[in-house]
C-alpha positions, 0 to 999 in steps of 0.5 A, spaced: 333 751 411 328 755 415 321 757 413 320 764 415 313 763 416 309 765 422 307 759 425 299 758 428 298 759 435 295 761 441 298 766 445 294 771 447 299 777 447 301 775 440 294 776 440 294 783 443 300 786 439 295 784 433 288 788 436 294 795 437 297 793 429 290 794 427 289 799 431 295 804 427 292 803 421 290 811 421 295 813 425 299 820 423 305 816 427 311 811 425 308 806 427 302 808 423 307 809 416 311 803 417 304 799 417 301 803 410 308 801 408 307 793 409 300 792 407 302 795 401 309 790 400 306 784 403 298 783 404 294 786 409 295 779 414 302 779 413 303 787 415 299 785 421 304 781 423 310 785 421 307 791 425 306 787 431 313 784 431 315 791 431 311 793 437 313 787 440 320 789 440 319 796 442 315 793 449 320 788 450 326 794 450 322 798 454 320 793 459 327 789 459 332 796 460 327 801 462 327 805 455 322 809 454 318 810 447 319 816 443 313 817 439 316 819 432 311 822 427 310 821 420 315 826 416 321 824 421 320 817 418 320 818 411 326 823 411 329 818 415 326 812 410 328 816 404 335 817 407 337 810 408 335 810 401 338 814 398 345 812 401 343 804 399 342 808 392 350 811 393 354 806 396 350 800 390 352 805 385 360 806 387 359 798 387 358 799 380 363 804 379 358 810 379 356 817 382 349 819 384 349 827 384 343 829 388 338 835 384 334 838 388 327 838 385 322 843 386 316 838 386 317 832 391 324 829 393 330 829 390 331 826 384 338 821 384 341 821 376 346 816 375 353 818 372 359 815 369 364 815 374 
């Protein structure tokens, strides 16, 4: 079986995507939340290194097909977050024969209920 562990190394760029990973960390953007999300979930050293893969990505698609990066701000991320979420949500409970019936809140979000189907 793989290890899933970053293997130790020097390489200068893994070096510098690190440097900008650090640097997100109060950002407003995407890259920033992603970030906030990570270190939340796997630990400061681990989102560091989540987040400098995913800028990695993002350069090596700009460089290799001339893409150019579209910079996302926060709230477009966590609506987009919360979307995928709530359709994971849906299709686990028509897995267990359920229906997820959205009710709009007054406060944050929406609140999913499960209903026997």
């Amino acid at each position: 079986m793989k290890s899933s562990r970053t293997r130790p190394g020097v390489n200068r760029a893994a070096t510098a995507f690190r440097l900008a990973a650090h640097g997100l960390h109060r950002s407003q953007g995407a890259l920033g939340a992603f970030l906030r999300r990570m270190k939340s979930r796997l630990g400061t050293a681990a989102a560091l290194t989540a987040t400098a893969h995913k800028l990695a990505r993002i350069v090596y698609l700009a460089l290799k097909h001339g893409l150019t990066y579209v910079r996302q701000n926060q709230e477009e991320y966590e609506a987009q977050r919360k979307e995928k979420q709530v359709k994971a949500l849906k299709r686990k409970a028509r897995q267990l024969g359920l229906e997820l019936i959205e009710k709009p809140s007054a406060s944050r979000g929406t609140a999913e209920a499960p209903v026997p189907g």
